[in-house]
RODO-2510 file (C-alpha; in nm, 4 decimals, decimal comma):
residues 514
     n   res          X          Y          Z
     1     x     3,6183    -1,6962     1,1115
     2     x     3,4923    -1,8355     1,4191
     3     x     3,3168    -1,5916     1,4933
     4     x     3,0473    -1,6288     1,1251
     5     x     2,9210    -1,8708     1,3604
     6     x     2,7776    -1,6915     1,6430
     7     x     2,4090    -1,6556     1,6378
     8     x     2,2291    -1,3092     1,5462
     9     x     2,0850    -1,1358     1,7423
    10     x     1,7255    -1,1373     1,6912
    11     x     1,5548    -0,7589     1,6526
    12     x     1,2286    -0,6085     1,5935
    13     x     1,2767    -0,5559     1,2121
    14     x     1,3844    -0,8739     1,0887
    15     x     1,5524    -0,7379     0,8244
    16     x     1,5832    -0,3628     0,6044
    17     x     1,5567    -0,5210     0,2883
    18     x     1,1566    -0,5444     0,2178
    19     x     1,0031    -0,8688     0,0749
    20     x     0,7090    -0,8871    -0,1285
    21     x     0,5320    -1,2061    -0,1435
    22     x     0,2478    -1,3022    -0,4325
    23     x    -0,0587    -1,4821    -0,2411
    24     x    -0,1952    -1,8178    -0,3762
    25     x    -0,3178    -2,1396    -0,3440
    26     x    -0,0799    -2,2185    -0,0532
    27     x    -0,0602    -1,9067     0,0967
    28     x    -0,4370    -1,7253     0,1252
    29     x    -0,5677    -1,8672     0,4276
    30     x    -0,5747    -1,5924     0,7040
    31     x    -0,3655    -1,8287     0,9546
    32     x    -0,1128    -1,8669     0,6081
    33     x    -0,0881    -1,4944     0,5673
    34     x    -0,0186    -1,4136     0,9234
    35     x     0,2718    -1,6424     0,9453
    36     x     0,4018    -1,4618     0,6522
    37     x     0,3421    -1,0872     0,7844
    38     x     0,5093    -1,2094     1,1338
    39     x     0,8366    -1,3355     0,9280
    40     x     0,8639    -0,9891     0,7567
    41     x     0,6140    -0,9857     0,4222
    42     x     0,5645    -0,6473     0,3781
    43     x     0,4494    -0,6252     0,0236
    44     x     0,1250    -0,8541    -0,0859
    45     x     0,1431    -0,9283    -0,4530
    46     x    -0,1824    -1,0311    -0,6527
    47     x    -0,0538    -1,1777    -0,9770
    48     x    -0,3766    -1,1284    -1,2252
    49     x    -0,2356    -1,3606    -1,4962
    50     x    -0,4415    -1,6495    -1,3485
    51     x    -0,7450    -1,6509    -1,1476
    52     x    -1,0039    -1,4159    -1,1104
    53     x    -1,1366    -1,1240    -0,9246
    54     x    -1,3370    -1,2785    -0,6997
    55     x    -1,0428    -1,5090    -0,6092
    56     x    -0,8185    -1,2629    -0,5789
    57     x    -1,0702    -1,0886    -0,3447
    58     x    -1,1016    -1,2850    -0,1139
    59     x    -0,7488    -1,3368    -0,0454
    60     x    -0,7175    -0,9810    -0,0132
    61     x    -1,0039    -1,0286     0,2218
    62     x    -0,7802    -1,2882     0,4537
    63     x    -0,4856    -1,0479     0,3850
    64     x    -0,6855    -0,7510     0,6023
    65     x    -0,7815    -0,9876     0,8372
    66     x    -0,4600    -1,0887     0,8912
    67     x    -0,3152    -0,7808     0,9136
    68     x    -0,5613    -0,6762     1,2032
    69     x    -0,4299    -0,9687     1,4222
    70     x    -0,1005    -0,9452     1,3348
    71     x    -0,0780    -0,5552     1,3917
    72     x     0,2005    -0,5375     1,0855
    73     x     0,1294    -0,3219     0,7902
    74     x     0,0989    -0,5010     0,4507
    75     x     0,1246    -0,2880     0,1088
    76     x    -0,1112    -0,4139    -0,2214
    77     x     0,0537    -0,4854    -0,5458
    78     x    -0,1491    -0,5794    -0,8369
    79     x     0,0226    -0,7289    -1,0850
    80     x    -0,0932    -0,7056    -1,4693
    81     x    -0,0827    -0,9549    -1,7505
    82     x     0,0639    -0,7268    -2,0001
    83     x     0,1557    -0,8592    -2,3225
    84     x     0,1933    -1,2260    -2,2366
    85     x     0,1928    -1,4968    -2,4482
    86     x    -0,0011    -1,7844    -2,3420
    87     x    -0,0798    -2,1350    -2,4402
    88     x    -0,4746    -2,1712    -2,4022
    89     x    -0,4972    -2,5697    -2,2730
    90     x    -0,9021    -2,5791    -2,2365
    91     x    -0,9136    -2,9402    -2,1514
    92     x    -0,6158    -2,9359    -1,8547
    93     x    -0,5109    -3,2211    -1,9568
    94     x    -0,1080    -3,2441    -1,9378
    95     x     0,0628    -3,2719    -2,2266
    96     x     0,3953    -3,4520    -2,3276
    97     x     0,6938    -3,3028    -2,5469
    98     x     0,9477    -3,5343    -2,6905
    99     x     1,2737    -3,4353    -2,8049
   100     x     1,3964    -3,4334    -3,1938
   101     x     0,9780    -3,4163    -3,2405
   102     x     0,7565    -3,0986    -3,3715
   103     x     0,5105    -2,9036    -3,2289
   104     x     0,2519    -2,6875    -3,4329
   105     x     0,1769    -2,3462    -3,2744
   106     x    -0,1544    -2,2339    -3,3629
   107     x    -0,3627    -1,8893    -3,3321
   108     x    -0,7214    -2,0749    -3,3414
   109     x    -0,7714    -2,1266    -2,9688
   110     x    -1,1325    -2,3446    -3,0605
   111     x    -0,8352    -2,6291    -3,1086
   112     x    -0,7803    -2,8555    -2,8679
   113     x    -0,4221    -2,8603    -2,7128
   114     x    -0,1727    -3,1996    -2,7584
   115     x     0,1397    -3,3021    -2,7923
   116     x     0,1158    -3,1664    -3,1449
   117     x    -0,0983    -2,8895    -3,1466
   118     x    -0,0415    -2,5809    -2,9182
   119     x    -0,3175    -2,3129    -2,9556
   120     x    -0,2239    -1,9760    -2,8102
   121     x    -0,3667    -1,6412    -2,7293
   122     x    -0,2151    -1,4071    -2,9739
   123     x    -0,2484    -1,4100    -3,3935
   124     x     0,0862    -1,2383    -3,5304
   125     x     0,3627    -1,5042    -3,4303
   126     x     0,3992    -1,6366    -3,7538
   127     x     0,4612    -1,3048    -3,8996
   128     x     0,6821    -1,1850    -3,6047
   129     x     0,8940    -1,5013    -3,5641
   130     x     1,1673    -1,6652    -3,8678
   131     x     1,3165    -1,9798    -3,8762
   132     x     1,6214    -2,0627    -3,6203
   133     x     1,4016    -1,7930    -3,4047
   134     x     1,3791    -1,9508    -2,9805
   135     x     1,0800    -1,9517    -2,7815
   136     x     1,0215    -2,1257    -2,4526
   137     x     0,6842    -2,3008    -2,2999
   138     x     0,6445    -2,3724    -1,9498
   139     x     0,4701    -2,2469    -1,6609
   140     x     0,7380    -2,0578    -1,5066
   141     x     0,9749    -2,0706    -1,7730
   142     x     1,3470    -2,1876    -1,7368
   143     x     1,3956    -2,2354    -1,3687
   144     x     1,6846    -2,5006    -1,4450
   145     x     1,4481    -2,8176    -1,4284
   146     x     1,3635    -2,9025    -1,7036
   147     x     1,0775    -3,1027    -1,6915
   148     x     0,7837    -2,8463    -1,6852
   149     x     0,9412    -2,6449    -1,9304
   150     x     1,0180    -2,6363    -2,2901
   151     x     1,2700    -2,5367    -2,5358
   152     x     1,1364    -2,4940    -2,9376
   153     x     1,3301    -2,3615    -3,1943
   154     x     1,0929    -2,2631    -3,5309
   155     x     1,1823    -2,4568    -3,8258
   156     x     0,8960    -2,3612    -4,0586
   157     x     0,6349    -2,0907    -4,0422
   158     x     0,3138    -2,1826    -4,2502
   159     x     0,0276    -1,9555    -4,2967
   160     x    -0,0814    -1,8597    -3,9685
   161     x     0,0614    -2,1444    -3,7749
   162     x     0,4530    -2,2035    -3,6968
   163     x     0,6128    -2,4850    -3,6560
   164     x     0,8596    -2,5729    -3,4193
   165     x     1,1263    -2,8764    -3,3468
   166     x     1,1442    -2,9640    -2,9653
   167     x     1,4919    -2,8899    -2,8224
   168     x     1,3863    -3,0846    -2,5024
   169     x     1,1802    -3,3398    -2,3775
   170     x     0,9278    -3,2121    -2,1043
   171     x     0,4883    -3,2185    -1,9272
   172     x     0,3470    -2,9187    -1,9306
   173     x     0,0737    -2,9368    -1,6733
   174     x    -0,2304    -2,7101    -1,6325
   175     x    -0,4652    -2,4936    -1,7715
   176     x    -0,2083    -2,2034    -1,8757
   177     x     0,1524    -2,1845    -1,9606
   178     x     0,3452    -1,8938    -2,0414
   179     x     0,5155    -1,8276    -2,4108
   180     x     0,8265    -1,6383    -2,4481
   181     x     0,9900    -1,5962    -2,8030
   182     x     1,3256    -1,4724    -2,7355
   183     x     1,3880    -1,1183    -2,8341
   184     x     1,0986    -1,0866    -3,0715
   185     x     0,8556    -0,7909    -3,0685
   186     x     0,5483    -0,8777    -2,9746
   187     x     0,2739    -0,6476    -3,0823
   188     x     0,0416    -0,6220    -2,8248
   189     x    -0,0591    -0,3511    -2,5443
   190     x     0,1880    -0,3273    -2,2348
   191     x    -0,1675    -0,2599    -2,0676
   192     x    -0,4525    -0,4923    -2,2242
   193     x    -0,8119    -0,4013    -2,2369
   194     x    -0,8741    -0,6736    -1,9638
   195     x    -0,5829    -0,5018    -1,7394
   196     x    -0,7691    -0,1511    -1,7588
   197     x    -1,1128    -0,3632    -1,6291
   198     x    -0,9316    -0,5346    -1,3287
   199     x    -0,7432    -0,1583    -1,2522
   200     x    -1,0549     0,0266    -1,2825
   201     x    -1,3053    -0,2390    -1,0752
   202     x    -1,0925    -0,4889    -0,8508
   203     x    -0,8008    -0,2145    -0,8181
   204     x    -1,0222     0,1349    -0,7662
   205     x    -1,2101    -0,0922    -0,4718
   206     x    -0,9156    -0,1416    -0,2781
   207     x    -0,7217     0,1796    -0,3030
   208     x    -0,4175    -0,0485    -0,4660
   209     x    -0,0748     0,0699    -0,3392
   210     x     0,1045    -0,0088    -0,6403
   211     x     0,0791    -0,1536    -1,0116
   212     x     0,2888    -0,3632    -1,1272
   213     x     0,3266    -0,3086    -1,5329
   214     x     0,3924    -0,6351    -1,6886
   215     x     0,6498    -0,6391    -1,9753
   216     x     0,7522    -0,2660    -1,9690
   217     x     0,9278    -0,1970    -2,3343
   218     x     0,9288     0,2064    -2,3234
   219     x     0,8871     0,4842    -2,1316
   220     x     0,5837     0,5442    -2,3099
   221     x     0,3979     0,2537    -2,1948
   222     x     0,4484     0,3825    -1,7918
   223     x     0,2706     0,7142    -1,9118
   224     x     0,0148     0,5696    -2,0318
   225     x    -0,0435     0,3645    -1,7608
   226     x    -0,0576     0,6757    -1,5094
   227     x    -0,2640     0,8425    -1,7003
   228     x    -0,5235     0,5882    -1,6847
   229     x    -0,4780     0,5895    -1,3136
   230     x    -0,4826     0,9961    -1,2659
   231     x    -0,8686     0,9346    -1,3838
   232     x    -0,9508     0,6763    -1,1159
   233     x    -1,0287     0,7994    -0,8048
   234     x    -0,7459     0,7381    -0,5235
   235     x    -0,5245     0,5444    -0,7499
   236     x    -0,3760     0,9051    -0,8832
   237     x    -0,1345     0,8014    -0,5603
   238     x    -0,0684     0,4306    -0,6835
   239     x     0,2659     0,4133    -0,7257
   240     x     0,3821     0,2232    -1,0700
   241     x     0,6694     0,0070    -1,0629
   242     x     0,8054    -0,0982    -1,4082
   243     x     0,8766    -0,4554    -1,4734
   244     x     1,1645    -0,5140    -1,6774
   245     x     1,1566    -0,8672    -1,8719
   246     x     1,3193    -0,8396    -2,1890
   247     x     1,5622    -0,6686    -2,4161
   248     x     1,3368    -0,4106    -2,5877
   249     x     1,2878    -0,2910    -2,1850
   250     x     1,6553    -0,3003    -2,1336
   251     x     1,7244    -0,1178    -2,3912
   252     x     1,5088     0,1457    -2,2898
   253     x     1,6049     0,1069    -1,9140
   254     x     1,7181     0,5397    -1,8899
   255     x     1,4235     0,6170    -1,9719
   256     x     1,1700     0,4273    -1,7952
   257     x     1,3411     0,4824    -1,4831
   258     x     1,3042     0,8759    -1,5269
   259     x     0,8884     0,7662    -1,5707
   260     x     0,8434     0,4864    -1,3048
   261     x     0,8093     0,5258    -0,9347
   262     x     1,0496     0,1780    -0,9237
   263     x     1,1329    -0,0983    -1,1130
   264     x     1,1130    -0,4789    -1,1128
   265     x     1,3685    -0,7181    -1,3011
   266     x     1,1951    -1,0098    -1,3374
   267     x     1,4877    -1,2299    -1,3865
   268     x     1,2666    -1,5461    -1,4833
   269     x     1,1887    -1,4126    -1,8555
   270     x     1,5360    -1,1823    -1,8697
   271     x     1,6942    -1,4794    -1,8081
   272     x     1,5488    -1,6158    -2,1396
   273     x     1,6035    -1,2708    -2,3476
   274     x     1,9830    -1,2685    -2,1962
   275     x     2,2496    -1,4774    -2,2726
   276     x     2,2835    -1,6175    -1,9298
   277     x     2,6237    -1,4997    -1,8826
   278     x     2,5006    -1,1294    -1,8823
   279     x     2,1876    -1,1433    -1,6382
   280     x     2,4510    -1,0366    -1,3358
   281     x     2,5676    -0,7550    -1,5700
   282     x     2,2508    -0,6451    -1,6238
   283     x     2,1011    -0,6646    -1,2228
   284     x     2,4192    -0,5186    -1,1407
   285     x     2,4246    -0,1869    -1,3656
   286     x     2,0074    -0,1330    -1,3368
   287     x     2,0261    -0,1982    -0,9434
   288     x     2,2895     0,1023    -0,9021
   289     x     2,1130     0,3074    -1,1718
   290     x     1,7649     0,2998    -0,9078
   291     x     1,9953     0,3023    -0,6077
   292     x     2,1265     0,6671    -0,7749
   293     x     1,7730     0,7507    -0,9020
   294     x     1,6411     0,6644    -0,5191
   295     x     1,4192     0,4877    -0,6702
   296     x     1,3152     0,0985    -0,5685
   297     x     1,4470    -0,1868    -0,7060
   298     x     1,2983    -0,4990    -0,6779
   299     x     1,4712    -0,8668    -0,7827
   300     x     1,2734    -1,1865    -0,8239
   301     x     1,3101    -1,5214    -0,8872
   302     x     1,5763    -1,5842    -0,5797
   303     x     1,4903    -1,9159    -0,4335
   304     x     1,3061    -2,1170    -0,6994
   305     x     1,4076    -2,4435    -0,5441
   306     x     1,2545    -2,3275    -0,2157
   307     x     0,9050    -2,4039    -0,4130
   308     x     0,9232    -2,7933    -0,2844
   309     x     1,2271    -2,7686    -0,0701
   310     x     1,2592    -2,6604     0,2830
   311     x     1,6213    -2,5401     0,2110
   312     x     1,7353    -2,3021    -0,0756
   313     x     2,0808    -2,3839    -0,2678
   314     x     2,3459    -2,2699    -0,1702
   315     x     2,3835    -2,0491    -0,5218
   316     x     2,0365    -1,9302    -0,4123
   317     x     2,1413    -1,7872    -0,0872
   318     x     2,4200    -1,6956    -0,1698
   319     x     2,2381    -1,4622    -0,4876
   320     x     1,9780    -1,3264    -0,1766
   321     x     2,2888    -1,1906    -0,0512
   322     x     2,4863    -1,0547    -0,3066
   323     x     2,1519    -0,8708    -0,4588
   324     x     2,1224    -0,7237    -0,0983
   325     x     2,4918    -0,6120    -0,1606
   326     x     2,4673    -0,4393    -0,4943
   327     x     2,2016    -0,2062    -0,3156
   328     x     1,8421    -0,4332    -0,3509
   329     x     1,4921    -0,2336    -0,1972
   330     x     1,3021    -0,5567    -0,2131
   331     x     1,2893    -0,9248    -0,3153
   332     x     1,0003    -1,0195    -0,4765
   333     x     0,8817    -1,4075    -0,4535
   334     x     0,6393    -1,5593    -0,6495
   335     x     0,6130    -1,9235    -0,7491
   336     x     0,7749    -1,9833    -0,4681
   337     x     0,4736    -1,8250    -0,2189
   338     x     0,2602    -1,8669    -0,4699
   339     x     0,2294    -2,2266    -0,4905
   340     x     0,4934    -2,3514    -0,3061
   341     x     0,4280    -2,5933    -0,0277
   342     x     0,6418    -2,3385     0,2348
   343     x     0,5771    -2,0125     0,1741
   344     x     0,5967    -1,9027     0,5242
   345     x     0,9224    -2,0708     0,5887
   346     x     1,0631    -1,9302     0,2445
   347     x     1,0326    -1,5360     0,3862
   348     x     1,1595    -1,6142     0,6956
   349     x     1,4931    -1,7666     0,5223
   350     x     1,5035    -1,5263     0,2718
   351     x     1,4504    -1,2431     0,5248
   352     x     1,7946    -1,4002     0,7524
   353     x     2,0119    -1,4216     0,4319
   354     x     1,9380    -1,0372     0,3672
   355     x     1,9927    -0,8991     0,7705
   356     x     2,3222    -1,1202     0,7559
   357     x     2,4434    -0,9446     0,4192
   358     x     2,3517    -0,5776     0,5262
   359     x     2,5626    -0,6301     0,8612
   360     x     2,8759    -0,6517     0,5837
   361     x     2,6834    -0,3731     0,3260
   362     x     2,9700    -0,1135     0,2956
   363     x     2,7788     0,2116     0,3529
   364     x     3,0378     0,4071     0,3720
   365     x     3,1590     0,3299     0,0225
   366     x     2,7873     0,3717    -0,0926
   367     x     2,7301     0,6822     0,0846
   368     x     3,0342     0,8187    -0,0683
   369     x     2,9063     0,6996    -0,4099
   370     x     2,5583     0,8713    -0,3790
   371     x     2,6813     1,1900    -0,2511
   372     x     2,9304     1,2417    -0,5724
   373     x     2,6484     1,0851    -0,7935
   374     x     2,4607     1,3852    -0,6713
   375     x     2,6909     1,6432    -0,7039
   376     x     2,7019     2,0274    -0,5764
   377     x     2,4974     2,2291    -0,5325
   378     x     2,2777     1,9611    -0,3581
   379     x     1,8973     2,0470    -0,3436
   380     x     1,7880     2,1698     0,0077
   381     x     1,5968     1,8242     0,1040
   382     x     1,9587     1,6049    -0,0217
   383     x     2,1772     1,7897     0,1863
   384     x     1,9387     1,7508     0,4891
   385     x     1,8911     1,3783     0,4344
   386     x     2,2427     1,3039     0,3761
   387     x     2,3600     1,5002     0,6381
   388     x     2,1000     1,3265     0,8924
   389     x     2,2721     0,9959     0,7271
   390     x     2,5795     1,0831     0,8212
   391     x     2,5090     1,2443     1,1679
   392     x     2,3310     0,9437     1,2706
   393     x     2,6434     0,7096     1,1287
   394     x     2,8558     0,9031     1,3362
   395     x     2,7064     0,9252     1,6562
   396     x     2,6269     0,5514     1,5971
   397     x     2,2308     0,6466     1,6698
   398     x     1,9885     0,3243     1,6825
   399     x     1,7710     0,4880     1,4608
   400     x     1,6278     0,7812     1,2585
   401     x     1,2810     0,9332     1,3428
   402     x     1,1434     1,1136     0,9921
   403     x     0,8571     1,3363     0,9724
   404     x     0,7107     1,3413     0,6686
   405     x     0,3882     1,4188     0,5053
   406     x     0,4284     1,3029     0,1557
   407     x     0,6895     1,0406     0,2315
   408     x     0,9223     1,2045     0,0444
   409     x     1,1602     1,3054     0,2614
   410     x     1,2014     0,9619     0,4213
   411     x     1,2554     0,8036     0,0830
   412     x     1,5527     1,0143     0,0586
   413     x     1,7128     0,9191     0,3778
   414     x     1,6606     0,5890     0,3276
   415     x     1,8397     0,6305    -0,0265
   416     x     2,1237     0,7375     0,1601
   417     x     2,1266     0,3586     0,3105
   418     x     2,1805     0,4426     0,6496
   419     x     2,3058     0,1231     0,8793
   420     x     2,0261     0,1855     1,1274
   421     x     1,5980     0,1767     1,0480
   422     x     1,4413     0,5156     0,9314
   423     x     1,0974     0,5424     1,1269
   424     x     0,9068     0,7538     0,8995
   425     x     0,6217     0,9018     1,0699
   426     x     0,3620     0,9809     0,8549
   427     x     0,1869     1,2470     0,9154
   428     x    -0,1809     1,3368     0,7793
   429     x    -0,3273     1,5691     0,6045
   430     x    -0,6914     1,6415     0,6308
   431     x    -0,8074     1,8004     0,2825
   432     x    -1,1916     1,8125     0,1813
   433     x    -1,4126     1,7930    -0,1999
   434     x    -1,6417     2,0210    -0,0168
   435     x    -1,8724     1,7404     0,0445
   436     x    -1,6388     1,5518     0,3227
   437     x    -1,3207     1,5584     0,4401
   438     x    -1,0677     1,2861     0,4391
   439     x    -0,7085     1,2159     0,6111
   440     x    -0,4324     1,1255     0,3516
   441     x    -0,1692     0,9036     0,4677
   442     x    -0,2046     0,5642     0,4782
   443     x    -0,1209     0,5476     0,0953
   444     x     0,2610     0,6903     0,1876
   445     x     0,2513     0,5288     0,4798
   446     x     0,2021     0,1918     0,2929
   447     x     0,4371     0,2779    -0,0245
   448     x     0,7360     0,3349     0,2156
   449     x     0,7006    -0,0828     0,2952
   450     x     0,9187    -0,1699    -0,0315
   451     x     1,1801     0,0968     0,0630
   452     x     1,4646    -0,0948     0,1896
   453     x     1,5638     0,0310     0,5719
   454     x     1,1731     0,2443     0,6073
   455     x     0,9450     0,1387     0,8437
   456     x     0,6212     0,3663     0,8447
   457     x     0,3940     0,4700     1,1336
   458     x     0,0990     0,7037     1,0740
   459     x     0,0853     0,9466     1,3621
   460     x    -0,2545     1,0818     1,5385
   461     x    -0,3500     1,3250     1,3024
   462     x    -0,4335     1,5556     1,6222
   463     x    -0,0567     1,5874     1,6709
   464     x     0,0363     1,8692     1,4256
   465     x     0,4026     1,7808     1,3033
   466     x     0,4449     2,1555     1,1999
   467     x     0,3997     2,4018     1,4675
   468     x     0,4991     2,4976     1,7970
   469     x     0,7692     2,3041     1,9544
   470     x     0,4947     2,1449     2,2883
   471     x     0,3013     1,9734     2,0126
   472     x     0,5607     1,8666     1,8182
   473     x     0,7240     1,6748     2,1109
   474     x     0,3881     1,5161     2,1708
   475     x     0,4379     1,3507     1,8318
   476     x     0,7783     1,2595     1,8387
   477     x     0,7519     1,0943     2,2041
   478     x     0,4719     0,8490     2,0814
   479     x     0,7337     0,7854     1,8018
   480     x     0,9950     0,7321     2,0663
   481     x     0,7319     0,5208     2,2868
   482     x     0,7138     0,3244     1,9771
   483     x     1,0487     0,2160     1,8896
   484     x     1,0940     0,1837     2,3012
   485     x     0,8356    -0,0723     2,2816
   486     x     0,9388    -0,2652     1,9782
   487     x     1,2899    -0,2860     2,1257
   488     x     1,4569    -0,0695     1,8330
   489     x     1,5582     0,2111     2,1291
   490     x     1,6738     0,1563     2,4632
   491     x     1,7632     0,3952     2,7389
   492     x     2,1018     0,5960     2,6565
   493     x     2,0359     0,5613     2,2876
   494     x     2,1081     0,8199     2,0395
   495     x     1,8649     0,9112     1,7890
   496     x     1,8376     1,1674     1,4478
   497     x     1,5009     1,3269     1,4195
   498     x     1,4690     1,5220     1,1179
   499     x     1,1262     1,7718     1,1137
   500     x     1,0070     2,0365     0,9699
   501     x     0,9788     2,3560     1,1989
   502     x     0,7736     2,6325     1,0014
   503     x     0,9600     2,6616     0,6966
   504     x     1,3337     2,5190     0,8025
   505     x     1,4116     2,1725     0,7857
   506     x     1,5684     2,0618     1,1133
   507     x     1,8128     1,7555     1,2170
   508     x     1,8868     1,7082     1,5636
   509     x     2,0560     1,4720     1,7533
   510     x     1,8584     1,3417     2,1025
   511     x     2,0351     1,1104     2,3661
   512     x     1,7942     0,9152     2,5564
   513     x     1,7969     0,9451     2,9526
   514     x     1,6958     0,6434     3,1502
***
């Protein structure tokens, strides 16, 4: 036991597990942002159900900056409204609940919002809600306090408007809070007319790595999405991560994984669908489901109370760790960068509770796992990356080097969880419209930063990965230089390369002279 107490060791990567963090209020300044990147952001999230492009610009602005002086890579995420329902408070002014009292919600937004009188964005809850029906208002939901949130049960439903007894007594402050009737259809796009705008200016201008689809209910609704993408430019390579928040898109979980590139659970509004007793159920069964799929899987809400506390609970950490142990890419914070008045400090803990649970991570018993999951006869690229896994397990190498030009290949090592970094070098392609040519790259390079245990490098592009076996060493020594200077490889260290030569797929062991 004694030994739980010795310090870790510090290393380049603080940890495999990625972290995404949504910029803010308190964290867009360039000095904020850097602080963040150093502590192991690797994932910028820009949550479009509040403020506008402009705003959002130039914190993406700051972000590049930032990422120039910091030298650490930094994916985009844009993040769509979806169908939300919102409570439109013009006048800002906060409002108080009491318990045992009503509340009248309202479609005609002209109204001004008070303690008795809720106007809100969307004209079909009275026919889509019955009496005894649930539905929450706060502005993030249930997070356990109470206060800023509120609990309505309908009682009546009268013309358009529906009434609703308080459950508990709470302020809602602000210009916006969130609705959520509990498992209740709501009728509107998964991708609003207002989300296809923001995709097609704010998102086309800066080459987005990867859209986050608000309130995913089918497979359908991912489709759709992509295919507005395919017609815009560079985003055909955005990568679209589903975001699961309520029963109709855990019902349809099978399918939307076949569709989506990866998958969010946001646990704030599942928590709300679920019976609270089977949200761990839930995380469990979809995390293993992406872990099999190797696809990403991404859990937020994890340290809620870190939004005005310098410490997370000890249930908090304690959840980090275990959602690291059932098999977690990423964790995904928002409120808690967002707004919260440490969003610096918050990565850095969040980023030590998930390097301390992955020294305990039983690979073996996941590798195991996969490999049956996958079954014989493996495709040609599975049985190279798992058997690069395991080589590099059992020569105890400090890390695998991956060549890869469509990032594909490294995403499959890393699915095999291997205990030691994946370096995927990224190499690019030059193609040409005829009118100018252009290196691809950076997109996979950046889409690998959510992938738990991948850390991307783009190589010189005058390196040829594929081709005689002087150039190719050229490449893979400034790979080697790298990790030598970032502390990853020392002198006598093992490590797995795995390449392309012409057409065969190589995996070779090197051991490292002095």
């Amino acid at each position: 036991m004694a030994s739980i107490l010795e310090p870790s060791k510090a290393s380049f990567f603080p940890a495999m597990t990625k972290i995404v963090g949504t910029l803010g209020p308190k964290s867009r300044s360039v000095e904020v942002i850097s602080g963040c990147l150093k502590v192991g952001m690797s994932v910028a999230r820009f949550d479009f159900s509040w403020g506008d492009p402009d705003y959002h610009q130039e914190t993406l602005e700051n972000l590049k900056a930032a990422v120039k002086s910091t030298k650490k890579l930094c994916a985009v995420m844009l993040d769509t409204v979806g169908a939300e329902l919102q409570v439109v408070n013009k006048c800002e002014k906060s409002i108080s609940l009491l318990a045992d009292g009503f509340v009248v919600l309202t479609p005609y937004q002209d109204q001004e919002a008070s303690s008795e009188l809720l106007p809100i964005n969307f004209n079909g809850l009275a026919k889509a809600v019955k009496k005894g029906d649930t539905i929450f208002v706060g502005q993030y939901l249930f997070t356990g306090s109470e206060t800023t949130s509120v609990w309505l049960e309908v009682s009546e439903v009268k013309g358009d408007d529906v009434v609703c007894m308080i459950k508990n007594s709470a302020t809602l402050a602000g210009s916006l809070f969130t609705l959520h009737v509990s498992q209740i259809h709501i009728d509107l796009p998964t991708l609003s007319d207002k989300d296809k705008e923001v995709i097609s200016t704010w998102g086309v201008k800066n080459k987005i790595d990867f859209l986050s689809l608000s309130y995913t209910r089918h497979a359908e609704d991912v489709r759709h999405a992509r295919d507005h993408l395919s017609k815009l430019g560079d985003l055909h390579q955005t990568q679209i991560f589903a975001k699961i928040e309520n029963v109709e898109g855990l019902n349809h979980f099978d399918e939307i994984l076949q569709e989506a590139d990866g998958i969010i659970l946001s646990r704030g509004n599942l928590g709300i669908d679920l019976p609270p007793e089977k949200v761990f159920l839930f995380q469990k069964a979809a995390v293993y489901k992406c872990n099999m799929a190797g696809k990403p899987a991404v859990i937020t809400r994890v340290v809620d109370s870190m939004t005005d506390n310098l410490r997370p609970t000890r249930a908090e950490a304690t959840d980090v760790a275990n959602a690291v142990l059932d098999g977690s890419d990423a964790i995904l914070l928002g409120a808690e960068t967002l707004r919260g008045l440490y969003p610096v400090e918050t990565i850095s803990i969040v980023g030590k509770i998930c390097a301390e649970a992955e020294k305990v991570f039983n690979q073996d018993l996941y590798f195991k796992k996969t490999v049956k999951y996958v079954g014989e006869p493996m495709t040609h690229l599975e049985s190279i990356a798992s058997s690069a896994v395991r080589a590099a397990i059992k020569v105890k190498a400090s890390v695998i080097i991956c060549f890869t030009s469509s990032g594909r290949a490294a995403r499959l090592i890393a699915k095999y969880r291997p205990t030691m970094p994946v370096l995927s070098v990224v190499i690019p392609r030059l193609k040409t419209n005829q009118l100018k040519w252009s290196f691809s790259g950076a997109f996979e390079a950046r889409q690998s930063l959510i992938v738990r245990g991948l850390f991307p490098m783009l190589a010189d592009p005058r390196h040829p990965a594929e081709s005689t076996s002087a150039t190719n060493e050229s490449v893979l020594k400034v790979a080697l230089d790298h990790g030598k200077a970032s502390g990853v490889i020392k002198s006598h260290d093992r490590v797995v390369v795995c390449q392309k030569v012409g057409d065969a797929s190589v995996v070779k062991i090197i051991e490292l002279e002095d």
